[in-house]
C-alpha positions in Angstrom: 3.8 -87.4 65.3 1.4 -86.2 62.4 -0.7 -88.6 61.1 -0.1 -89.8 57.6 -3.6 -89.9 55.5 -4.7 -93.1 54.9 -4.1 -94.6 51.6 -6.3 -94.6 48.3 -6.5 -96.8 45.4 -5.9 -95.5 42.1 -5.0 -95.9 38.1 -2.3 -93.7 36.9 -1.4 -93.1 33.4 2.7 -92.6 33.3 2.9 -91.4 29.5 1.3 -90.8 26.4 -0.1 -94.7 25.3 1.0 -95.6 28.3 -1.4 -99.1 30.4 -2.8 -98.1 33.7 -0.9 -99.0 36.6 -2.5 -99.3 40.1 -1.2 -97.1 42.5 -1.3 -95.9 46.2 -1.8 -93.1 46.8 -2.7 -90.3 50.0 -6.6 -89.6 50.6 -7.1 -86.4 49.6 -8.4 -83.8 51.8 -11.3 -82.0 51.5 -10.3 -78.3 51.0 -12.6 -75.0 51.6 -15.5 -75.0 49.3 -14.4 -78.5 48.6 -16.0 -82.1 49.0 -14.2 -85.5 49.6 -16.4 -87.9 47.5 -15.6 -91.8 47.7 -16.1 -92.7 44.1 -18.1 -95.6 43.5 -18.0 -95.7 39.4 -16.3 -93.5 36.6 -17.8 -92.9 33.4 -15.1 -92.8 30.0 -15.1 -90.6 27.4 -13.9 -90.2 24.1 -11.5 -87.3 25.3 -10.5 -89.4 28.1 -8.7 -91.9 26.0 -7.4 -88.9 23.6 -5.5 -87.5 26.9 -4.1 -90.7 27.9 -3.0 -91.0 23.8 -1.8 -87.4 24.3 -3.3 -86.2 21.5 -5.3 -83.9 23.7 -3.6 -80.8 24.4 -6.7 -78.8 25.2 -7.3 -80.4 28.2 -4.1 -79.1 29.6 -3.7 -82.9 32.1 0.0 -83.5 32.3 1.1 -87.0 32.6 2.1 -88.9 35.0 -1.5 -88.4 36.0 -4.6 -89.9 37.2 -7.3 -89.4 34.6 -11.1 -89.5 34.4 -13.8 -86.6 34.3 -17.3 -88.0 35.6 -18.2 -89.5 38.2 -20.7 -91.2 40.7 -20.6 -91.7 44.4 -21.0 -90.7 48.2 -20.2 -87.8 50.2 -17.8 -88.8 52.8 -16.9 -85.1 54.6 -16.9 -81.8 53.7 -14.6 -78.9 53.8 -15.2 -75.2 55.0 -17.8 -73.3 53.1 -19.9 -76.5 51.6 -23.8 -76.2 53.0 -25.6 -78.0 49.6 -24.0 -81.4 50.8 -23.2 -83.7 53.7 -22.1 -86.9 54.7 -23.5 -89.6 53.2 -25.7 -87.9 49.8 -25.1 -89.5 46.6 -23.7 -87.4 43.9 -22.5 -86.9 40.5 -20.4 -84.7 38.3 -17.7 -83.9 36.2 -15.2 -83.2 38.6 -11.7 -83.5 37.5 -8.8 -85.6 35.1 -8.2 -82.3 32.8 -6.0 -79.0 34.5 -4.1 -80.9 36.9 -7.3 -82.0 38.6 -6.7 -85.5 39.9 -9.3 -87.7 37.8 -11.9 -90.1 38.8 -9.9 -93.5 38.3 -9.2 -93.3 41.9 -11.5 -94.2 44.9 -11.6 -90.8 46.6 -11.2 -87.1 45.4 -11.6 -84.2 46.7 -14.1 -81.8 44.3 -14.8 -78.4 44.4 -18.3 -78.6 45.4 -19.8 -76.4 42.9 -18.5 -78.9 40.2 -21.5 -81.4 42.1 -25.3 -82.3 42.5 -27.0 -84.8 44.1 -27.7 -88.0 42.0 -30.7 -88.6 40.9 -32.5 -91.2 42.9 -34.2 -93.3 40.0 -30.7 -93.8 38.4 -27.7 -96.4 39.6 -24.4 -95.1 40.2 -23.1 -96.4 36.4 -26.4 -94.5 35.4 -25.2 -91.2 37.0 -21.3 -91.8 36.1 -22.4 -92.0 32.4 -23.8 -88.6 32.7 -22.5 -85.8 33.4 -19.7 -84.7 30.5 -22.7 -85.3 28.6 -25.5 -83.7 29.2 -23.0 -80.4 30.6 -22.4 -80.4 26.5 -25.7 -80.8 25.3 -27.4 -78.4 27.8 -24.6 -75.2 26.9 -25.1 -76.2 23.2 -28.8 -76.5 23.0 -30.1 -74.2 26.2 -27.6 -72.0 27.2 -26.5 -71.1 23.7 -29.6 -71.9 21.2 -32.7 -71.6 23.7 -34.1 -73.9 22.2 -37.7 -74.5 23.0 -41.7 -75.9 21.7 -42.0 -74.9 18.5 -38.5 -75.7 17.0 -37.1 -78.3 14.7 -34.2 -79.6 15.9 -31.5 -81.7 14.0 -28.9 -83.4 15.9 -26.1 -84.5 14.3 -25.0 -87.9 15.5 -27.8 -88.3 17.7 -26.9 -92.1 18.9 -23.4 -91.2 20.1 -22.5 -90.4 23.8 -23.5 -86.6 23.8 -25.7 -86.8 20.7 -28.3 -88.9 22.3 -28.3 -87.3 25.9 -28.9 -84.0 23.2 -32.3 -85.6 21.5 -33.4 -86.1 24.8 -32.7 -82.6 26.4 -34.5 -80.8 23.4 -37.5 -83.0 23.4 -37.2 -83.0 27.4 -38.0 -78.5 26.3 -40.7 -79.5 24.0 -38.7 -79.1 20.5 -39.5 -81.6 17.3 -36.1 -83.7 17.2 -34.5 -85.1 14.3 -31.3 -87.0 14.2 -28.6 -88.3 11.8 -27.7 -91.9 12.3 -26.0 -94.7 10.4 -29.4 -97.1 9.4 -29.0 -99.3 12.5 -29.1 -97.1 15.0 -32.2 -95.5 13.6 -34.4 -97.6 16.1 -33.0 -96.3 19.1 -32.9 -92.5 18.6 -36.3 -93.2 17.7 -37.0 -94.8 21.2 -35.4 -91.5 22.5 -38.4 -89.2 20.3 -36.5 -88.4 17.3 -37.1 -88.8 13.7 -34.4 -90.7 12.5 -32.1 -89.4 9.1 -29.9 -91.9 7.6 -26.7 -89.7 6.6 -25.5 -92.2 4.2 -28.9 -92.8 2.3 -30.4 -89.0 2.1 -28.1 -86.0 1.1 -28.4 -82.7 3.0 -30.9 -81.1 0.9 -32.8 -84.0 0.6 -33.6 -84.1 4.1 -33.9 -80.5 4.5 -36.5 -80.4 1.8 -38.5 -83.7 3.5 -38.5 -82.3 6.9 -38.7 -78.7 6.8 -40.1 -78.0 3.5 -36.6 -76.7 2.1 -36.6 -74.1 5.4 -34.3 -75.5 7.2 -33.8 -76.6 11.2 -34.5 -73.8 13.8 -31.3 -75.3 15.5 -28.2 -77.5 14.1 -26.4 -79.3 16.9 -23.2 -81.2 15.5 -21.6 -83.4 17.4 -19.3 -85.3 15.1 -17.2 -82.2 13.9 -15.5 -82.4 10.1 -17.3 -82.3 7.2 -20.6 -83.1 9.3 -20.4 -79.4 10.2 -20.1 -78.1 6.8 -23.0 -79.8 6.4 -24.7 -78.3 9.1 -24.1 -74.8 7.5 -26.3 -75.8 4.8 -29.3 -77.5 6.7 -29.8 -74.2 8.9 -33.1 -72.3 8.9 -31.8 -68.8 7.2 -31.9 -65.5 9.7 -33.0 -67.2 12.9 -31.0 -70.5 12.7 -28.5 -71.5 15.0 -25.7 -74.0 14.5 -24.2 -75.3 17.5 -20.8 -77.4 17.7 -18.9 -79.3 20.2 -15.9 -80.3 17.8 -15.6 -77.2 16.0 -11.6 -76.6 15.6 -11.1 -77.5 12.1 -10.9 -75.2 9.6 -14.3 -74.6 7.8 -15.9 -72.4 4.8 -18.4 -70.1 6.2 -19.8 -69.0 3.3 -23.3 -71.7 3.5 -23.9 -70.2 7.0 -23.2 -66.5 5.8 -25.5 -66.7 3.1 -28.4 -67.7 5.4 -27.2 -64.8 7.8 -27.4 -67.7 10.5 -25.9 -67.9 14.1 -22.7 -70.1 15.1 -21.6 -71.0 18.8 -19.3 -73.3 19.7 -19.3 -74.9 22.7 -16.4 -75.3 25.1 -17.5 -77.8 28.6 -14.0 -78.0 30.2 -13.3 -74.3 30.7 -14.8 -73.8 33.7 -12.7 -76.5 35.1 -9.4 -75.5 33.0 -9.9 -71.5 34.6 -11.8 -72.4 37.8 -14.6 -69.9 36.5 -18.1 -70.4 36.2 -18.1 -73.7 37.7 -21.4 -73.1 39.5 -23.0 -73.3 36.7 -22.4 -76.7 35.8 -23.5 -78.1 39.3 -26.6 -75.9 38.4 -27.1 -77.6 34.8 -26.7 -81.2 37.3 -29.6 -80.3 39.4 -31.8 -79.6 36.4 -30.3 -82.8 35.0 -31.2 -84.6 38.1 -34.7 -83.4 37.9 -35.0 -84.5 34.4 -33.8 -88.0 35.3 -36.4 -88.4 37.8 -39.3 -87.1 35.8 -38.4 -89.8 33.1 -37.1 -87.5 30.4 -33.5 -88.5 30.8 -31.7 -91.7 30.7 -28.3 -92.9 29.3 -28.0 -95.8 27.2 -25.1 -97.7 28.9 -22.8 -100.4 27.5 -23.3 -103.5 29.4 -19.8 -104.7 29.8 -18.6 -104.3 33.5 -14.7 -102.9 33.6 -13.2 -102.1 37.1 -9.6 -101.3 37.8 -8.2 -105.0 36.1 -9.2 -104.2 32.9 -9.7 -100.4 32.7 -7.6 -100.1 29.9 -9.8 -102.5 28.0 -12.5 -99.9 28.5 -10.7 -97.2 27.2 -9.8 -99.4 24.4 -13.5 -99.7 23.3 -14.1 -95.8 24.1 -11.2 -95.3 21.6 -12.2 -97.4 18.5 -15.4 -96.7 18.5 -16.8 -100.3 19.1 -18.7 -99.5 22.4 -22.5 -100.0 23.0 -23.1 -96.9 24.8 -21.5 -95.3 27.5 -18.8 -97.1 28.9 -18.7 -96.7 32.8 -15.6 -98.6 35.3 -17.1 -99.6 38.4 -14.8 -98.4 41.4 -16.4 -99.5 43.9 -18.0 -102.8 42.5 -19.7 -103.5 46.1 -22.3 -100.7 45.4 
């Protein structure tokens, strides 16, 4: 008689708006080229809470489902092919809840191994959880796309928000000049992070332009907030070399500001290597450069510090989704580590 796989904890989502309900389920398996990690936390993100509202077609997760993109935690075996990991390293990555891929709200899953990197070792598991999605974004937007490097202004548009402030810290991490729009109290803490802060609300586009460039604009424009805040990014571009870069670019937008300065546009897309299985590599190769960031001191994420686990995940989400959390919001799994 075959053996049946021993049992997992996890939250599943049943329909759109729908709580979490704890569930057992089978242990995965770790497949070829795969990696069965026991999760030990689970970091939320805005587009988590959009899928389980499902308002989030793009992400192509079809409920019932188990949701939940990053995560932290331990190697417990590894399937054919794997030689970067082994039993018992502590990794991190965004490494499922969109595509069919069962998410991280459970207390195993088995991850294509190219999806992972090893943890860094200054940073806690919430630390590492909070991470990934993250800094994925910000390093396709600002390095991948923009190159950005010493010598550049860079303006980062929402720079205290969950990708925005991982963002000021990769482009100072590369030796840029970073600026950032905030609402007025959060302009302390992006300037913790090495950016000059810009309130939005108090100092129009070409106000700041002209204070901080001398009226030539920002070698790079990274929005993170989408909507009119990328119309505005059009018009605080440096004109022939700039680059604006956007992570919520879907709306419909004039480009007539940015054609006029015979400027650059990229959006940036971080699910599709999971959503097409291509070119995941590269984000387990954007994790070790993360990792060594970390542990240099360049990178840390501001965490919220209310502790969710799987009684009051939907509470976290909750937070995610109105806007009222402190940071990143991380749901410990495994609340023993």
């Amino acid at each position: 008689m075959n053996k049946q796989p021993d049992p997992m904890r996890a939250l599943m989502v049943e329909h759109a708006d729908a709580p979490f309900s704890e569930v057992r389920l089978p242990r995965p398996v770790a497949g070829a080229g795969e990696v069965l990690v026991r999760i030990v936390a689970s970091g939320v993100n805005p587009l988590d809470t959009k899928i389980r509202a499902g308002q989030a077609a793009h992400a192509r997760q079809p409920l019932p489902a188990v949701l939940g993109m990053d995560l932290a935690g331990v190697v417990v075996a590894t399937g054919a092919g794997v030689t970067r990991f082994r039993a018992g390293d502590e990794v991190y990555g965004m490494a499922g809840g969109v595509g069919g891929l069962q998410g991280t709200l459970a207390d195993h899953a088995a991850v294509d191994a190219d999806l992972l990197a090893l943890k860094p070792r200054n940073l806690t598991m919430r630390e590492a959880a909070a991470l990934p999605l993250a800094v994925i974004t910000a390093w396709e937007g600002l390095v991948d796309r923009a190159q950005v490097r010493a010598g550049q202004k860079v303006l980062v548009h929402g720079g205290a928000g969950g990708v925005g402030h991982v963002a000021v810290q990769l482009a100072r991490a590369r030796g840029a000049e970073v600026f950032a729009t905030v609402a007025g109290d959060h302009a302390a803490l992006v300037e913790r992070y090495g950016a000059v802060a810009i309130d939005y609300r108090a100092m129009p586009v070409a106000q700041y332009v002209e204070r901080f460039t001398g009226g030539q604009g920002f070698d790079v424009v990274f929005d993170t907030v989408g909507g009119t805040t990328l119309d505005a990014s059009f018009e605080a571009v440096r004109p022939y070399t700039g680059h604006v870069l956007s992570i919520l670019g879907w709306g419909t937008h004039a480009l007539g500001p940015l054609s006029f300065r015979a400027a650059t546009y990229s959006g940036v897309f971080t699910l599709r290597p999971m959503l097409t299985g291509t070119q995941r590599a590269h984000h387990g190769e954007i994790l070790r450069e993360a990792t060594q960031l970390a542990e240099a001191g360049l990178l840390l994420p501001r965490l919220d510090e209310r502790r969710f686990d799987f009684g009051n995940a939907l509470l976290a989400h909750e937070l995610v989704a109105q806007g009222r959390a402190n940071g990143k919001v991380v749901v410990d799994v495994d609340a023993e580590r």
